[in-house]
C-alpha positions as CSV (number, residue, x, y, z in Angstrom):
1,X,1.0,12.7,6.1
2,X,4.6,12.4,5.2
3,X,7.1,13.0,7.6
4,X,9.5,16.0,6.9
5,X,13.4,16.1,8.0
6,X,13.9,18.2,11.0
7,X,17.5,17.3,11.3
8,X,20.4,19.3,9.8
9,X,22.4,16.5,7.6
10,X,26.2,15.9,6.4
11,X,26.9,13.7,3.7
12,X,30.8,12.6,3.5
13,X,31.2,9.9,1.4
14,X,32.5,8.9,-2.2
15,X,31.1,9.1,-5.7
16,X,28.1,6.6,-4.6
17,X,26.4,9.3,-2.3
18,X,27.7,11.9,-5.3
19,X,25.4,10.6,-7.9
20,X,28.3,9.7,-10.5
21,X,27.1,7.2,-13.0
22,X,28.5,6.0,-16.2
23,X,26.6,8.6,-18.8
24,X,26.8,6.3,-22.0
25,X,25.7,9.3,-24.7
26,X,28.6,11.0,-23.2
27,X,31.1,8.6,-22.9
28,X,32.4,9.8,-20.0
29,X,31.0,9.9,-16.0
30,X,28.5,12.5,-15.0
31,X,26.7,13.5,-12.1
32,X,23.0,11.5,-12.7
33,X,20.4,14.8,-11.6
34,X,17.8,11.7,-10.0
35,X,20.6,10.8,-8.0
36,X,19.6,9.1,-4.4
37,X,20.3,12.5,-2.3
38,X,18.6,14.4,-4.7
39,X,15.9,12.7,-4.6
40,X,15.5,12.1,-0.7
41,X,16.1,15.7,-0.2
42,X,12.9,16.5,-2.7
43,X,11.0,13.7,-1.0
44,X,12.0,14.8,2.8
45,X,13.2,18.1,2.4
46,X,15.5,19.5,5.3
47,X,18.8,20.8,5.7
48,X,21.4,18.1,3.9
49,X,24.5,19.3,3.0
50,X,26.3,16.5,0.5
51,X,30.8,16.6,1.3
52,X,31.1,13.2,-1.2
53,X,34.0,13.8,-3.6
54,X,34.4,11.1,-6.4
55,X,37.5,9.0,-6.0
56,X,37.3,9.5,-2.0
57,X,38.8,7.1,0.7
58,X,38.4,6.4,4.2
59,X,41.9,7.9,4.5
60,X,40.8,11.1,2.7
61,X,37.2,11.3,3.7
62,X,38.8,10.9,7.7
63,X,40.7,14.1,6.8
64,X,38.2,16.1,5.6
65,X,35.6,15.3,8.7
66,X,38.3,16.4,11.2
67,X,39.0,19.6,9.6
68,X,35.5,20.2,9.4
69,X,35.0,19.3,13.1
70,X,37.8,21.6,13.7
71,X,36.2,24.3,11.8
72,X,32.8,23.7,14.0
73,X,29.9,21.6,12.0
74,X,26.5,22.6,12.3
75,X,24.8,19.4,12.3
76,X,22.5,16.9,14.0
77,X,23.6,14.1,12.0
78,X,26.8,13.1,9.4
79,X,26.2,10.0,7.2
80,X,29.3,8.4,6.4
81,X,30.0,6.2,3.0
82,X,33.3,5.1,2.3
83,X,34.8,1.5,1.6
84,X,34.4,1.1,-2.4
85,X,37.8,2.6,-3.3
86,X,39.3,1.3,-0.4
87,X,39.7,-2.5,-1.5
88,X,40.5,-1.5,-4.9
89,X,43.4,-2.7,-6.2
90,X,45.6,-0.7,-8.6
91,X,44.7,-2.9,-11.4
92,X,47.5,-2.4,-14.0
93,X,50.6,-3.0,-11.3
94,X,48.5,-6.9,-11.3
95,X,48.3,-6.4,-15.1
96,X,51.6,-6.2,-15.6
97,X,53.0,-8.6,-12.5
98,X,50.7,-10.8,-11.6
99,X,53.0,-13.5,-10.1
100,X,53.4,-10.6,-6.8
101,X,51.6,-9.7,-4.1
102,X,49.9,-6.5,-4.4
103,X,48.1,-4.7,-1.7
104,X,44.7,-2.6,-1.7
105,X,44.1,1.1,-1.2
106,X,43.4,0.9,2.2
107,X,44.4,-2.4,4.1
108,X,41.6,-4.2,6.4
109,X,43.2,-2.9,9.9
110,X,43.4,0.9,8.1
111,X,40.1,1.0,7.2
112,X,38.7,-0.1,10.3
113,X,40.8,1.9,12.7
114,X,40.0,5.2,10.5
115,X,36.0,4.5,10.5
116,X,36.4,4.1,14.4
117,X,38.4,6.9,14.4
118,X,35.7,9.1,12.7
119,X,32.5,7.6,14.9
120,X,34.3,8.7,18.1
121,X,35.1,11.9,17.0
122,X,31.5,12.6,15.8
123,X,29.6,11.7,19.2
124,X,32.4,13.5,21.0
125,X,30.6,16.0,19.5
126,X,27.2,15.4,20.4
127,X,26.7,14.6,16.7
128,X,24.8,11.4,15.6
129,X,26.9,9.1,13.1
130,X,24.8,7.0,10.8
131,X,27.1,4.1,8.8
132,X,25.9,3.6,5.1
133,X,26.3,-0.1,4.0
134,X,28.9,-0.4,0.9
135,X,26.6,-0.8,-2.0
136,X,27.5,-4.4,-3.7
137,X,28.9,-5.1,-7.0
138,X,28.9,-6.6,-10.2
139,X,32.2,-8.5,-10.4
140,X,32.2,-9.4,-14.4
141,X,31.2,-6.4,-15.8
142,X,33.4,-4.4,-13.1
143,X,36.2,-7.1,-14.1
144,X,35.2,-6.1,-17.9
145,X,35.3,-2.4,-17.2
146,X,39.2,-2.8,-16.1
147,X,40.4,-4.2,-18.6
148,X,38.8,-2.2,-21.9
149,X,41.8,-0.6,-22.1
150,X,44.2,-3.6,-22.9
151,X,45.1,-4.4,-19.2
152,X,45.3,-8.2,-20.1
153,X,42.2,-10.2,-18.2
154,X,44.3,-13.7,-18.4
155,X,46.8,-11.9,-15.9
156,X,44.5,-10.2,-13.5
157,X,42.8,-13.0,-13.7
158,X,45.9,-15.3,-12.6
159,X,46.3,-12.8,-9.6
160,X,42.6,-13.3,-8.7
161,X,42.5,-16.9,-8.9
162,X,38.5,-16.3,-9.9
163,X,36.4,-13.5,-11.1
164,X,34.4,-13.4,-7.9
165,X,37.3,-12.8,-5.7
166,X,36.6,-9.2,-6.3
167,X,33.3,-9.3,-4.7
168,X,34.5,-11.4,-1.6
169,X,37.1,-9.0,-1.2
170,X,35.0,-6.2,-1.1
171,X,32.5,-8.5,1.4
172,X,35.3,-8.0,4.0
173,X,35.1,-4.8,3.8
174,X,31.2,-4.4,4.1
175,X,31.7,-7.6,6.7
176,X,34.2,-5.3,8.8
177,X,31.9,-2.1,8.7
178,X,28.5,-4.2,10.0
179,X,30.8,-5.2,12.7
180,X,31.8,-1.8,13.6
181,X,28.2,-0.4,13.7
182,X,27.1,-3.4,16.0
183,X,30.6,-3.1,18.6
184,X,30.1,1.3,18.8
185,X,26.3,0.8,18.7
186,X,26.0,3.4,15.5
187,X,23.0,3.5,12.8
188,X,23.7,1.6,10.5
189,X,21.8,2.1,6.7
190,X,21.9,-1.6,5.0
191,X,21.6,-0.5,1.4
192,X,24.0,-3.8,0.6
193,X,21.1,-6.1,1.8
194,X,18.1,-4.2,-0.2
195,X,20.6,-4.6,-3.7
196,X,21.5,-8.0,-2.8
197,X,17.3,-9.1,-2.6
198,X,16.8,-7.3,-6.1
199,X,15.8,-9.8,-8.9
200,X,17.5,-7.8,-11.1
201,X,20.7,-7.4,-9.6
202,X,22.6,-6.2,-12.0
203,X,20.0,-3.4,-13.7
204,X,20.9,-1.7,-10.6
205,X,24.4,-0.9,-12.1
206,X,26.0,1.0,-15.0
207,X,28.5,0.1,-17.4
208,X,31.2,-0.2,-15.0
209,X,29.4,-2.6,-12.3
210,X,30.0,-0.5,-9.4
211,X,28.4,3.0,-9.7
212,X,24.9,2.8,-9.6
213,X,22.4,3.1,-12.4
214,X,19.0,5.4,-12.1
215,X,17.4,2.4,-10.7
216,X,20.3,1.7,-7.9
217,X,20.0,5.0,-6.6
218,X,16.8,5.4,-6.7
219,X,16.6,1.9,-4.2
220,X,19.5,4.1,-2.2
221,X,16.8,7.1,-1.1
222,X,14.3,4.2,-0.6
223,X,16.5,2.9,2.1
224,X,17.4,6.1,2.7
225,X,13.9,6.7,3.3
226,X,12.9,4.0,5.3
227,X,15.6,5.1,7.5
228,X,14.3,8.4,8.5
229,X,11.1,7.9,8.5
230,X,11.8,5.2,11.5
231,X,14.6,7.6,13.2
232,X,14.4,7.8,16.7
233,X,17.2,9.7,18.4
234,X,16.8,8.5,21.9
235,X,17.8,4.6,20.5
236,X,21.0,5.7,19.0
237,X,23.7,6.1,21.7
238,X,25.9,8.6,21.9
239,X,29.1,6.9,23.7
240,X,31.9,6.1,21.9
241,X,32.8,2.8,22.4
């Protein structure tokens, strides 16, 4: 027999968790119906209640938790998803002068001190925090994706040094939220590890190489899945640490 949700569930997290995909009939990004909370919610049912905004930071998505904690949440548990637009880069400063530094969204020591930030002030609350892994990415076709508009490649390339720096970058970031979840002893959902097994690597992606295709989010509710079905409330602690 299937196990059903019997926890009330808050999603805050970016346009990953939202279901935004490249649409390419459209020409333009739309919400893709079969998208991984969709379809965990039809699988598991329960209460989930989905905060992700497209374009959202830790910096904004921090915000957004504590006036809702203000406001009092009725929840169990809050899934949090945030890192991808954090070590972006604002891609046509580097276009234009590549020879300078530039800096990310959200440095390393932000990003980390605003996801502890947000884990302490969930269990103050009695509320369970669950960490969801950053989903990988496809650094060509993201690096192609920039540039379609005429930011020149040769220049953001010179600022890179190689094409793959994009991914390593963003393996900090994933690299300093596993660390988090281990140090504050918090859930931790490792959808990065179940993408980076897939054969197929980069099926899982749309146009852009960082939003997820049908068949990335529908290997996001699997994990998603295998989560839940395995929760155990007692194992996750509480105390902030």
């Amino acid at each position: 027999m299937e196990k059903r949700l019997d926890k009330k569930i808050q999603i805050y997290g970016d346009s990953i968790l939202r279901g935004v995909t490249w649409d390419q009939d459209a020409g333009r990004y739309m919400t893709l119906p079969e998208n991984s909370v969709a379809l965990f919610r039809k699988e598991f049912g329960g209460e989930i209640e989905n905060q992700s905004r497209f374009g959202c930071t830790v910096q904004r998505g921090s915000l957004l938790l504590e006036r809702a904690l203000e406001q009092g949440m009725d929840c169990d548990v809050v899934v949090l998803e945030y890192g991808g637009n954090d070590c972006n880069f604002n891609w046509k400063e580097i276009s234009e002068a590549p020879a300078v530094s530039h800096d990310p969204v959200t440095s390393p020591s932000l990003f980390e001190q605003l996801w502890r930030k947000m884990i302490r002030a969930l269990k103050s609350q009695g509320i369970v925090p669950v960490i969801m892994s950053m989903t990988p990415l496809d650094s060509d076709r993201y690096l192609s994706w920039i540039t379609r508009t005429g930011l020149s490649r040769a220049a953001i390339l010179e600022w890179l040094g190689d094409t793959n720096r994009i991914y390593r970058f963003q393996e900090m970031y994933a690299g300093i939220l596993e660390r988090i979840a281990w140090e504050t002893a918090t859930a931790y959902i490792n959808v990065r590890h179940a993408f980076l097994e897939e054969r197929k690597f980069s099926e899982l992606f749309c146009i852009d190489g960082i939003h997820p295709a049908k068949a990335g989010h529908a290997l996001i509710k699997r994990c998603f899945g295998e989560f839940f079905r395995n929760y155990v409330p007692p194992v996750v602690r509480l105390k902030a640490i």
